[in-house]
PASEBA-1860 file (N, C-alpha, C; in nm, 3 decimals):
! residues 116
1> XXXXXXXX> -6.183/-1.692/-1.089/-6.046/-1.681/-1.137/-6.020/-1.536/-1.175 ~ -5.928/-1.482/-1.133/-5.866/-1.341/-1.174/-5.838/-1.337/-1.323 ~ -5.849/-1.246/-1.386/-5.805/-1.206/-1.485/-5.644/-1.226/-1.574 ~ -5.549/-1.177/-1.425/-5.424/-1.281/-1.435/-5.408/-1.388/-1.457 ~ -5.476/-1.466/-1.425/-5.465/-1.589/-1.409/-5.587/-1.688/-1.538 ~ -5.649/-1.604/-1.548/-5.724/-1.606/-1.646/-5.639/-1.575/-1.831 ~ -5.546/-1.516/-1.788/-5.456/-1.478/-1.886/-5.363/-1.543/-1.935 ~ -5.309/-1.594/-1.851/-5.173/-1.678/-1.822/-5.057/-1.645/-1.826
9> XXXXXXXX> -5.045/-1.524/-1.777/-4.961/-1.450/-1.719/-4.939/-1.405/-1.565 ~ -4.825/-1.429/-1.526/-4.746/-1.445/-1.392/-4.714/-1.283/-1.425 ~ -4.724/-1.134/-1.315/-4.661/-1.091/-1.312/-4.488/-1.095/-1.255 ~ -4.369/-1.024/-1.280/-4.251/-1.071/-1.239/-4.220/-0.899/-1.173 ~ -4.169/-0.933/-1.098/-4.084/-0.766/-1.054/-4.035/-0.686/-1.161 ~ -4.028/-0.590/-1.179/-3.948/-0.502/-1.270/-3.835/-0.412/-1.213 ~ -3.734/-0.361/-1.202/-3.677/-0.268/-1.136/-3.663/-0.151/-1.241 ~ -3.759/-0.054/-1.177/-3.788/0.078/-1.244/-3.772/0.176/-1.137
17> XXXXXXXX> -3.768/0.330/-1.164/-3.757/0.440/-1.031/-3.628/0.407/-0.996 ~ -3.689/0.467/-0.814/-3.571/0.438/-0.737/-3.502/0.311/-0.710 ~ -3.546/0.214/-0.760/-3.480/0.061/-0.704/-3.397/0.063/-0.791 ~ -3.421/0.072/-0.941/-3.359/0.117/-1.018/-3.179/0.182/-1.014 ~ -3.222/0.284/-0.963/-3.132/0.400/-0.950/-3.012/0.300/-0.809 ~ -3.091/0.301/-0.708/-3.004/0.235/-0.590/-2.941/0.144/-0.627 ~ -2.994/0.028/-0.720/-2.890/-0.044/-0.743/-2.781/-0.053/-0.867 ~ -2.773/0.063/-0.910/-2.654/0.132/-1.011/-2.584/0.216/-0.946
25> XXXXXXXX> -2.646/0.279/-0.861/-2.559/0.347/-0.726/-2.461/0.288/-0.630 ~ -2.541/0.182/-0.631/-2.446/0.102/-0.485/-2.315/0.019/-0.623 ~ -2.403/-0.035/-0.692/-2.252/-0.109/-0.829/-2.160/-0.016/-0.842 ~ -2.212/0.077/-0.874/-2.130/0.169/-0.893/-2.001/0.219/-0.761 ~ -2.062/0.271/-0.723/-2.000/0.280/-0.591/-1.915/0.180/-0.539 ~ -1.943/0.016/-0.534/-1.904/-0.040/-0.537/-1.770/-0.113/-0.619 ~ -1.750/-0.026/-0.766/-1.702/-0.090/-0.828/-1.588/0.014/-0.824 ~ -1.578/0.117/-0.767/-1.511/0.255/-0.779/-1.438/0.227/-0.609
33> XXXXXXXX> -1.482/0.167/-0.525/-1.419/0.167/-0.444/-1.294/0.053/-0.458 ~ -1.334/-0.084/-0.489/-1.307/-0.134/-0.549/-1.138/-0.149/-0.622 ~ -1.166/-0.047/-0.763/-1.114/-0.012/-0.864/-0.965/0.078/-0.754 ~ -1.030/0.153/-0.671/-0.939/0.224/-0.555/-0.877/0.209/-0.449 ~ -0.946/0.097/-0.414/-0.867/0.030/-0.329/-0.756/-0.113/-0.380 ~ -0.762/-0.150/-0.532/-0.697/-0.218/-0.559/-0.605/-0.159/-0.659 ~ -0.584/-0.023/-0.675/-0.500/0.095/-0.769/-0.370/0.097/-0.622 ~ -0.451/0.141/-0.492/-0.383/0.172/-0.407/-0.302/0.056/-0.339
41> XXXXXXXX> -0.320/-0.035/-0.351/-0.287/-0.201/-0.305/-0.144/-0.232/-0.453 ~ -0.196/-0.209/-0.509/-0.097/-0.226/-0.677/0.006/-0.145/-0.620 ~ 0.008/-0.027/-0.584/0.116/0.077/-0.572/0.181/0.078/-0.455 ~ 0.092/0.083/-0.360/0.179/0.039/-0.234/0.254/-0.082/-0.223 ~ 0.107/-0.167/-0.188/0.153/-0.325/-0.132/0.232/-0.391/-0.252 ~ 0.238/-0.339/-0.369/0.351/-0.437/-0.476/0.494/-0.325/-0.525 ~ 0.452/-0.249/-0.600/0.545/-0.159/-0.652/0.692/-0.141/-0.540 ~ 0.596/-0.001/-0.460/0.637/0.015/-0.376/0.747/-0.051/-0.275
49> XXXXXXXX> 0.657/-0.172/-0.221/0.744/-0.244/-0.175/0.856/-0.326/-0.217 ~ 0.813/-0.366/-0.366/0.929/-0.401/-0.423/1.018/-0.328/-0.454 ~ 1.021/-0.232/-0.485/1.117/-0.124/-0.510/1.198/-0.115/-0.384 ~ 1.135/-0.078/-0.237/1.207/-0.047/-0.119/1.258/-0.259/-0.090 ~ 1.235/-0.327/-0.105/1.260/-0.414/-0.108/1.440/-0.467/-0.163 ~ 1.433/-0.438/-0.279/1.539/-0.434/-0.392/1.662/-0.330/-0.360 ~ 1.571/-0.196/-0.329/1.719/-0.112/-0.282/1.763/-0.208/-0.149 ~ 1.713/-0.237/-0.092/1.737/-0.269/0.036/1.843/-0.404/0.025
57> XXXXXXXX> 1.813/-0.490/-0.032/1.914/-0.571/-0.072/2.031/-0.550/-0.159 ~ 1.979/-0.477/-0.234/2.122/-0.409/-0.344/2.234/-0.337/-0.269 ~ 2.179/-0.274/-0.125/2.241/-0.257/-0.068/2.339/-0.287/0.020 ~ 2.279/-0.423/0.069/2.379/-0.484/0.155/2.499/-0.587/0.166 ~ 2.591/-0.553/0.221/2.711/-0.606/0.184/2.709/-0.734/0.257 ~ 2.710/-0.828/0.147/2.710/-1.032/0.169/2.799/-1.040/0.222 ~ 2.940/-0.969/0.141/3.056/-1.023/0.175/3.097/-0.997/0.332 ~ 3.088/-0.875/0.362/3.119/-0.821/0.503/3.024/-0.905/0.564
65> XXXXXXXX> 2.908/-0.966/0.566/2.832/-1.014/0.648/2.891/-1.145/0.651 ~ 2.943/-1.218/0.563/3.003/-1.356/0.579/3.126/-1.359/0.610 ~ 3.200/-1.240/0.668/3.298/-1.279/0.754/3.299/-1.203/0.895 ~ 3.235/-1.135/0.898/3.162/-1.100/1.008/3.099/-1.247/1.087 ~ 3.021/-1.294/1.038/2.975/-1.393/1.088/3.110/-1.544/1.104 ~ 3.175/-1.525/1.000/3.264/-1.628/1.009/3.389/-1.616/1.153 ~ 3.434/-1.465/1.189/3.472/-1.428/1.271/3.414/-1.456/1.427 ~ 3.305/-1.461/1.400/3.246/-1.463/1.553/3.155/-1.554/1.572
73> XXXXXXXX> 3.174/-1.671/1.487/3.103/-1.739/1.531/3.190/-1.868/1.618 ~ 3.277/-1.879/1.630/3.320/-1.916/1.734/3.248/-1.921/1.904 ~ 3.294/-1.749/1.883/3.235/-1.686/2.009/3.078/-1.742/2.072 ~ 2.998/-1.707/1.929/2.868/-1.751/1.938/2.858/-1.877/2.004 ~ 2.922/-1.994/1.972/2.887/-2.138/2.013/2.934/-2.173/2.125 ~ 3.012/-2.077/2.147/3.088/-2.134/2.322/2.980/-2.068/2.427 ~ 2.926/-1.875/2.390/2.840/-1.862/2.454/2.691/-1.983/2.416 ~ 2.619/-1.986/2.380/2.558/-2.122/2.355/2.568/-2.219/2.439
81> XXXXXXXX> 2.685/-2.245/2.435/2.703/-2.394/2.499/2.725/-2.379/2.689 ~ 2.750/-2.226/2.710/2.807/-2.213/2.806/2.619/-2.164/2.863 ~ 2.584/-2.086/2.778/2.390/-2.082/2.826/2.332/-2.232/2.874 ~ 2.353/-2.297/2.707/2.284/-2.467/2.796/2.355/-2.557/2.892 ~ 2.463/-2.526/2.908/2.518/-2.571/3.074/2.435/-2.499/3.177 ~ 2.473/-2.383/3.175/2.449/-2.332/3.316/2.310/-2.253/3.289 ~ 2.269/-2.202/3.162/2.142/-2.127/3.195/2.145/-1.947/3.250 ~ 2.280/-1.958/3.175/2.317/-1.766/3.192/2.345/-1.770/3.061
89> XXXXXXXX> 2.301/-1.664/3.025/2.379/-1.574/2.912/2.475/-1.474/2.947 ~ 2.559/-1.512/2.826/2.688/-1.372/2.872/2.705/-1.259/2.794 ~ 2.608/-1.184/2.815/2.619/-1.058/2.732/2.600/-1.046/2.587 ~ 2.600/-0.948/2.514/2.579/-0.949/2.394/2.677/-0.892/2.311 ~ 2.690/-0.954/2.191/2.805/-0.893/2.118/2.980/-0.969/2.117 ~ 3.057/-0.957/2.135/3.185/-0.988/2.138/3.260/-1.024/2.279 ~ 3.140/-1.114/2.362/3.171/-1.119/2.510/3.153/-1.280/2.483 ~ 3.338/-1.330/2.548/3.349/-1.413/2.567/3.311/-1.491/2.701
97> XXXXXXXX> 3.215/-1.600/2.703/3.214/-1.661/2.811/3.316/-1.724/2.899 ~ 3.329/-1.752/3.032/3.436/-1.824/3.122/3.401/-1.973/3.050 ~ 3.536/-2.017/3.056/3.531/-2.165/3.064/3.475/-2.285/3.150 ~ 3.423/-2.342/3.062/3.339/-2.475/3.139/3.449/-2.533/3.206 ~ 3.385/-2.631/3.303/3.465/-2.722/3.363/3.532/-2.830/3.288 ~ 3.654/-2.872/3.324/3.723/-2.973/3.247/3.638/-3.079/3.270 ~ 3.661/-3.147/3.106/3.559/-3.290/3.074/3.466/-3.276/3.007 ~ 3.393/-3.150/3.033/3.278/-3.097/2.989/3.241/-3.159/2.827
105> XXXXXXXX> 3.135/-3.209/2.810/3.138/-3.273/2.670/3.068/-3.115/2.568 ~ 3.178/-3.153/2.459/3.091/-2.971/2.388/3.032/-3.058/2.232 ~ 2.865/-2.978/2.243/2.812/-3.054/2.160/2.895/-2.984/1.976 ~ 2.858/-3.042/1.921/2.894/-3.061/1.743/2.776/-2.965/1.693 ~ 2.801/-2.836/1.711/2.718/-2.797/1.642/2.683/-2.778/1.462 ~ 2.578/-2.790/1.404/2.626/-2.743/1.247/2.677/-2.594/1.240 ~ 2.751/-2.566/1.157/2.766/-2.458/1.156/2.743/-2.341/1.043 ~ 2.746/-2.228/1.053/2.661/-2.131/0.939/2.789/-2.136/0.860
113> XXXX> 2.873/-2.138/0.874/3.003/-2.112/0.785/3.101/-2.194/0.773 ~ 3.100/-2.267/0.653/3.196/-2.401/0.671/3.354/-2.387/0.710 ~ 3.448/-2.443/0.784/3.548/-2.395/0.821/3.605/-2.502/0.747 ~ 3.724/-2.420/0.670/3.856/-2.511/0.536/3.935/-2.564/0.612
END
């Protein structure tokens, strides 16, 4: 029987020296990158964007957009309807499609803007 064992004692690892050192190095390191990449994530990916977020809406005009849209959406549903007939589109923007053939059933669409 060894002396160890004779003792009754198990040696256990110790981390002394360089093992030591490497693994306060790499934590470290680790915890600094870390610390920097989630400083830079805070400021960009939240602040930042909320901020450009907020102007961006503060900016834009609802009202002009809801009659803008209320104006042309007419237009919109006839081109629509005149695509799922025939499978053309007619241009973009303020281009009225030709008229369907008489009879033609025109579907009920919902619509974005309730009409009084």
């Amino acid at each position: 029987m060894s002396e160890v064992a004779a003792a009754g004692k198990i040696p256990r690892p110790v981390l002394r020296g360089r093992h030591e050192k490497h693994l306060f190095k790499g934590l470290g390191l680790a915890l600094t990158a870390g610390t920097v990449a989630g400083s830079l994530w805070a400021y960009y990916g939240i602040y930042k964007t909320h901020i450009w977020w907020m102007n961006w809406w503060s900016n834009f005009d609802h009202e002009a957009r809801h009659h803008r849209i209320a104006e042309n959406e007419d237009v919109f549903y006839k081109k629509w309807e005149y695509w799922w007939r025939t499978g053309t589109w007619v241009g973009n923007g303020f281009v009225v499609p030709p008229e369907l053939p008489e009879g033609t059933a025109y579907a009920n669409h919902p619509r974005l803007i309730r009409k009084e």
